[in-house]
N, C-alpha and C positions, 0 to 999 in steps of 0.2 A: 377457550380460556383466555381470558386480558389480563394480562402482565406490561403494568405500567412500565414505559422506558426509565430507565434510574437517569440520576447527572452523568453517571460516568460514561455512557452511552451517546449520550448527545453534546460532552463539552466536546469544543474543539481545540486543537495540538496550538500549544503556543511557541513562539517561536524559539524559545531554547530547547523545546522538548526536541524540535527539528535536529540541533545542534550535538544533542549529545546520544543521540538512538542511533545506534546500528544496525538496528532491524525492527521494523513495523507489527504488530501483532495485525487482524483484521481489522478493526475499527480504523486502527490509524492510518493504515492504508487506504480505506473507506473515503476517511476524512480529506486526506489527501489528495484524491482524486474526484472528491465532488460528486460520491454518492454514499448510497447506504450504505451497511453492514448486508442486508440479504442481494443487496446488486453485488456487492462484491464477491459475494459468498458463490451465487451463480455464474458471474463472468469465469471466477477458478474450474468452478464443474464442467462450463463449456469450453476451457481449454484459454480465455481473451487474455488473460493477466501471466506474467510470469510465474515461471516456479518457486513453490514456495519452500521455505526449512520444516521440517516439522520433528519438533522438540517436543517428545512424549505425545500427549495427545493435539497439541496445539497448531497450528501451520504464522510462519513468522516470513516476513518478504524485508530482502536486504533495502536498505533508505535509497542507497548510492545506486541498485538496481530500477527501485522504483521510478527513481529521478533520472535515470537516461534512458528509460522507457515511456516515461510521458514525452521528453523530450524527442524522440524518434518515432512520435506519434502513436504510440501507443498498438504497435502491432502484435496479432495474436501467438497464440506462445510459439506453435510449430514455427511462425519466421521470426521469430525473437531470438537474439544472439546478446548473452549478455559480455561486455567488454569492459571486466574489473578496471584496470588502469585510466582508462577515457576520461578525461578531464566534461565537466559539465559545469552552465555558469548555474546560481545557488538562485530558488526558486522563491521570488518575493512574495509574501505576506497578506497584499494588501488587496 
């Protein structure tokens, strides 16, 4: 079955959306990281991405976790340690 991609699927996070979220739903974590929604959908299943919130049926990834997890190169969850306090510089745009 083709179920065309919508807008809301393929815009991309503008920079105040950065600013005011505290937590990524999938897409925008997708976006984030510079791939799809189904890469990201399978990096979670094989464990590559941090853990997620999961608010009813939905799974949500903190901003502030994402951003010092790319920055620390992106290691898979079992060596992943997330460090709420950790200062990180702000991830430009361009």
């Amino acid at each position: 079955m083709y179920v065309p991609k919508s807008k809301a699927t393929t815009k991309k996070l503008r920079k105040t959306d950065h600013d005011k979220r505290i937590l990524y739903n999938t897409r925008e974590a997708a976006v984030v990281c510079c791939v799809s929604q189904r890469t990201w959908r399978i990096w979670h299943l094989m464990g590559f991405v941090p853990t997620p919130i999961k608010i009813g049926r939905s799974l949500f990834w903190r901003v502030d976790e994402i951003k010092q997890w790319i920055e620390e190169g992106c290691p898979i969850r079992d060596e992943w340690i997330y460090r709420p306090g950790k200062k990180f510089p702000e991830i430009s745009s361009k």
